[in-house]
VMD Tcl script that builds the backbone (N, CA, C; Angstrom):
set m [mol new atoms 195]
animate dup $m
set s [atomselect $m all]
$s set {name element resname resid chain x y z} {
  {N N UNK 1 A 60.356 -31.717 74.025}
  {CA C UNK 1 A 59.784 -33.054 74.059}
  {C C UNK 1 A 60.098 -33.707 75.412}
  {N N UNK 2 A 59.547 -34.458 76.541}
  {CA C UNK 2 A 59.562 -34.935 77.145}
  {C C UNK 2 A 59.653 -36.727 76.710}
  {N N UNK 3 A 60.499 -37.077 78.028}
  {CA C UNK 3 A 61.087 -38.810 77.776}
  {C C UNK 3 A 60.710 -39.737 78.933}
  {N N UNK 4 A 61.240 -40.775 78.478}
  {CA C UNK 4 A 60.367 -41.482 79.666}
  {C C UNK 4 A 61.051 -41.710 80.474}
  {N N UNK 5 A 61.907 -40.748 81.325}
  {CA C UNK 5 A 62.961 -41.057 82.491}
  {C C UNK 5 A 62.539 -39.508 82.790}
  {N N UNK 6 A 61.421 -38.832 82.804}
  {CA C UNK 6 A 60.707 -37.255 83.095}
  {C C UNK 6 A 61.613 -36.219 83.077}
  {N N UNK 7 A 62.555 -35.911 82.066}
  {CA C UNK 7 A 62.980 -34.584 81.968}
  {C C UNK 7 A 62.687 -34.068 81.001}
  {N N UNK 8 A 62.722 -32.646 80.935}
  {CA C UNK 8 A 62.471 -32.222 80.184}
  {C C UNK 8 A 63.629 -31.288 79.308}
  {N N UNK 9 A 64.077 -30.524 78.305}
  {CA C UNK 9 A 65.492 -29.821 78.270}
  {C C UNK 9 A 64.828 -28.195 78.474}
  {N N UNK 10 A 66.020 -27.672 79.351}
  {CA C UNK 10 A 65.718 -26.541 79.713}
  {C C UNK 10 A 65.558 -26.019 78.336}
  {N N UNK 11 A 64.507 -24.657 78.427}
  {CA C UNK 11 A 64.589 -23.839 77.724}
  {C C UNK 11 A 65.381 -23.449 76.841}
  {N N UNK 12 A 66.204 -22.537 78.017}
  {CA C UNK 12 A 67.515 -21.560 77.854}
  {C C UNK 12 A 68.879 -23.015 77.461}
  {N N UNK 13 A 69.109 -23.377 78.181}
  {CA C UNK 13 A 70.238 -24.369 77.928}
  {C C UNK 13 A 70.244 -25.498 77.520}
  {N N UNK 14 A 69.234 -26.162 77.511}
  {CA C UNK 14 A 69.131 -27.628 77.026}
  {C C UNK 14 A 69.522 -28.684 78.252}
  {N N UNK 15 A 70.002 -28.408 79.230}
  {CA C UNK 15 A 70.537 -29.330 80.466}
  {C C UNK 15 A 68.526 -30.253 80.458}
  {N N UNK 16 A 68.329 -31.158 80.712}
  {CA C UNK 16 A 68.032 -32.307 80.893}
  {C C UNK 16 A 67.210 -31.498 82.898}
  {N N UNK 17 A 66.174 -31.407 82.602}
  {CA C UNK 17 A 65.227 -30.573 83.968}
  {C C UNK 17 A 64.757 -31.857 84.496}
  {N N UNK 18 A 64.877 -32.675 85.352}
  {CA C UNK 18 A 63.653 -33.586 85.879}
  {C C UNK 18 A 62.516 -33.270 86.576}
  {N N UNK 19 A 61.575 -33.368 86.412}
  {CA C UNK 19 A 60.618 -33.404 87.113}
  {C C UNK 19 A 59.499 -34.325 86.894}
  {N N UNK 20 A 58.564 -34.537 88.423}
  {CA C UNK 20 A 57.839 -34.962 88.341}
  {C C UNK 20 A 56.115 -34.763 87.762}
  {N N UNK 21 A 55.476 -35.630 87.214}
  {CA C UNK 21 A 54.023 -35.551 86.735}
  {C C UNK 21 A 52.885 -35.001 87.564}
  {N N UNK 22 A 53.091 -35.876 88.569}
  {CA C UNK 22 A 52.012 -35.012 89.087}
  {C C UNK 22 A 52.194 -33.823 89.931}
  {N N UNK 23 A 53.691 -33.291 90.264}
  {CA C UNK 23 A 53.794 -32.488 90.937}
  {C C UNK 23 A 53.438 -31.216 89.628}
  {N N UNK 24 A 54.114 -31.637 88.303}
  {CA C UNK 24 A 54.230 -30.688 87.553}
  {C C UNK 24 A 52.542 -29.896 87.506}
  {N N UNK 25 A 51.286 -31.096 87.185}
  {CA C UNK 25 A 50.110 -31.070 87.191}
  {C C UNK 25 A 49.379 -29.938 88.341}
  {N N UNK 26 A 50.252 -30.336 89.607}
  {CA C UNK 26 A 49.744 -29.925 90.676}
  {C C UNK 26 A 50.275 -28.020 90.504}
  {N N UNK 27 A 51.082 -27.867 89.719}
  {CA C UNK 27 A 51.338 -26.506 89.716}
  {C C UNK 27 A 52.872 -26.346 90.109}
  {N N UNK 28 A 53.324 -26.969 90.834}
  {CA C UNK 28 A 54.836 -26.870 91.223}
  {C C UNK 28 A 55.647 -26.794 90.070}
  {N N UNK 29 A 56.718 -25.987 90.150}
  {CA C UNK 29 A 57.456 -25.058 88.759}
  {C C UNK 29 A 59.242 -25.902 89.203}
  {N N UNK 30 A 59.963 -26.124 88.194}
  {CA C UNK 30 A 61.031 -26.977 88.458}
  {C C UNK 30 A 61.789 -25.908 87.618}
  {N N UNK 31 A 63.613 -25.916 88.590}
  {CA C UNK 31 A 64.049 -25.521 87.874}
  {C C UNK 31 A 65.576 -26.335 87.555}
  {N N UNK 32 A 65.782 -25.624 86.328}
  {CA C UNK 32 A 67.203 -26.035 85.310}
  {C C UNK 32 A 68.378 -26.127 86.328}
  {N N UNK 33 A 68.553 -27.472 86.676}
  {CA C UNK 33 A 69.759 -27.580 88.098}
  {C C UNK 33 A 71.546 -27.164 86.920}
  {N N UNK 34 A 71.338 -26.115 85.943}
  {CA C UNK 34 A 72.745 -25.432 85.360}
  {C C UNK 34 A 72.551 -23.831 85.554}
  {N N UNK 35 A 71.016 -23.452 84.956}
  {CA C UNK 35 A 71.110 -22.226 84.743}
  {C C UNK 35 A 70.132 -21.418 85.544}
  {N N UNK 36 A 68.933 -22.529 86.503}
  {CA C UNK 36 A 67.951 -21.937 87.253}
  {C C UNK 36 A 66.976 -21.394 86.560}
  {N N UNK 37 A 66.995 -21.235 85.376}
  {CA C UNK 37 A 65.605 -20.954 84.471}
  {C C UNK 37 A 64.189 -22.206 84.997}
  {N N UNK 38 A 63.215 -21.489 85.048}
  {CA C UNK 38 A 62.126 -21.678 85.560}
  {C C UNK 38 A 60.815 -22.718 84.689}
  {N N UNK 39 A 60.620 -23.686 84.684}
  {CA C UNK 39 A 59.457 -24.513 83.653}
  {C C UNK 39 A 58.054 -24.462 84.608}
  {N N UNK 40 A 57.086 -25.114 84.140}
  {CA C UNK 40 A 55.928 -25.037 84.910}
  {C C UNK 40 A 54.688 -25.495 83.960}
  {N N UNK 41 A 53.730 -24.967 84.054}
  {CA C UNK 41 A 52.190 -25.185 83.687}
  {C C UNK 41 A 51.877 -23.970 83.736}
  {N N UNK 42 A 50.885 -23.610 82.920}
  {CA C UNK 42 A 50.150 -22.426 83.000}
  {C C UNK 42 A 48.929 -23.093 83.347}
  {N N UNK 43 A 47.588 -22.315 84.139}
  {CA C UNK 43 A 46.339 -23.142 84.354}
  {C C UNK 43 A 46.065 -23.401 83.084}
  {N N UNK 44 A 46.047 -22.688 82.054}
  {CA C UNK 44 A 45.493 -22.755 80.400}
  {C C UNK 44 A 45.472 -24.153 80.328}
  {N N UNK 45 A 46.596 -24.889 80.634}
  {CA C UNK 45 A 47.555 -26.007 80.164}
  {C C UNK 45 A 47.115 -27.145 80.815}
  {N N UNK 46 A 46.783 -27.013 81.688}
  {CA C UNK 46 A 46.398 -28.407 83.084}
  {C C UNK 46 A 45.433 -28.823 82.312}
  {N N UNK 47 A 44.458 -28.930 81.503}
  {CA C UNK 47 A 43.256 -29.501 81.177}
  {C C UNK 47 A 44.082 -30.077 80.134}
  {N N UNK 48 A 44.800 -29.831 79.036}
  {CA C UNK 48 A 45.221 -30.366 77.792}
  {C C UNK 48 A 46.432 -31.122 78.536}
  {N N UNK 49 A 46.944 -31.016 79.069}
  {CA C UNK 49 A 48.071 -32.416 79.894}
  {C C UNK 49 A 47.246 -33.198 80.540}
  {N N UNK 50 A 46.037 -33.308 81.356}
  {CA C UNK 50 A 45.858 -34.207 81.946}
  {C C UNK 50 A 44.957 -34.890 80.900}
  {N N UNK 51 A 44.382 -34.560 79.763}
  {CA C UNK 51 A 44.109 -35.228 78.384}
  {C C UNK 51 A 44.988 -35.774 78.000}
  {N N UNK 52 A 45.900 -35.394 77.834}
  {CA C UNK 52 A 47.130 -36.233 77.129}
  {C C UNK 52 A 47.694 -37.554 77.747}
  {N N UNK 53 A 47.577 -37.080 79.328}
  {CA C UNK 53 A 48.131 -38.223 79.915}
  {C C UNK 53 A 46.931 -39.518 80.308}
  {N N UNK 54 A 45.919 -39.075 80.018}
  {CA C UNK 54 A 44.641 -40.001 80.316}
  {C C UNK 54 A 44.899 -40.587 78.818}
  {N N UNK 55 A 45.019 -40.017 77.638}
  {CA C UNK 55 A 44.923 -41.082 76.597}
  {C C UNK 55 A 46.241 -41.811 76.615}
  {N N UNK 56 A 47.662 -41.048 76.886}
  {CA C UNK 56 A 48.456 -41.991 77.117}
  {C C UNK 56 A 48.760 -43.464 78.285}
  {N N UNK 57 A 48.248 -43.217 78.938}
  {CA C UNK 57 A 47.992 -44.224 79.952}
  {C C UNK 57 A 47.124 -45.346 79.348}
  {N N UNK 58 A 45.525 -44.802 78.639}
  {CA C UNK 58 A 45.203 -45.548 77.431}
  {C C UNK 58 A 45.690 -46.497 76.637}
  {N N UNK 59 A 46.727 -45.867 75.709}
  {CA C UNK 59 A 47.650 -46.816 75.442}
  {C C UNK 59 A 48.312 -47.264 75.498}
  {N N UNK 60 A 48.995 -47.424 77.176}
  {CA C UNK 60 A 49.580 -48.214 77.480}
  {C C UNK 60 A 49.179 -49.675 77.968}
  {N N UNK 61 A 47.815 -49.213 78.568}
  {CA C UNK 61 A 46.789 -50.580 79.289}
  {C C UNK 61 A 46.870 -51.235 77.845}
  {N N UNK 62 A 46.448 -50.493 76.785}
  {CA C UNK 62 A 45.963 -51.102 75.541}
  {C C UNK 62 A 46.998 -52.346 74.862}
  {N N UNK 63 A 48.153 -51.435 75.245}
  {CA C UNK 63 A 49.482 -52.853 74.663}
  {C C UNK 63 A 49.625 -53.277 75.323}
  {N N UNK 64 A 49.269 -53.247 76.391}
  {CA C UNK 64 A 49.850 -54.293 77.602}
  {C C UNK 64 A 49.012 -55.741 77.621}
  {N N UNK 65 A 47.711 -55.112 76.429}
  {CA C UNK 65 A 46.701 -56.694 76.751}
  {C C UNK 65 A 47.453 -57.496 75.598}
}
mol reanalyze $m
mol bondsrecalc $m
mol representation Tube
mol addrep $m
């Protein structure tokens, strides 16, 4: 699950990964600053995240009125 301070928990260890959105989007792969295990995007994936984040942004404008 991802939070709203952008980490994510490693895989392998659970350590707390930060990374950024649009770098993640852009393809750039972050790794676990304990164990160096590797996160990322698959291309599969880029179309269903940048859906996700277009409706979430959605509802954020939405509560904000």
């Amino acid at each position: 699950m991802i939070n709203q301070d952008n980490t994510i928990p490693c895989p392998v260890c659970k350590t707390p990964i930060p990374f950024n959105v649009q770098s993640l989007m852009a393809g750039v792969n972050f790794s676990c600053p304990k164990c160096f295990a590797s996160i990322g995007l698959s291309k599969e994936s880029v179309p269903v995240v940048e859906d996700t984040m277009q409706k979430l942004e959605a509802l954020k404008t939405n509560k904000n009125k």
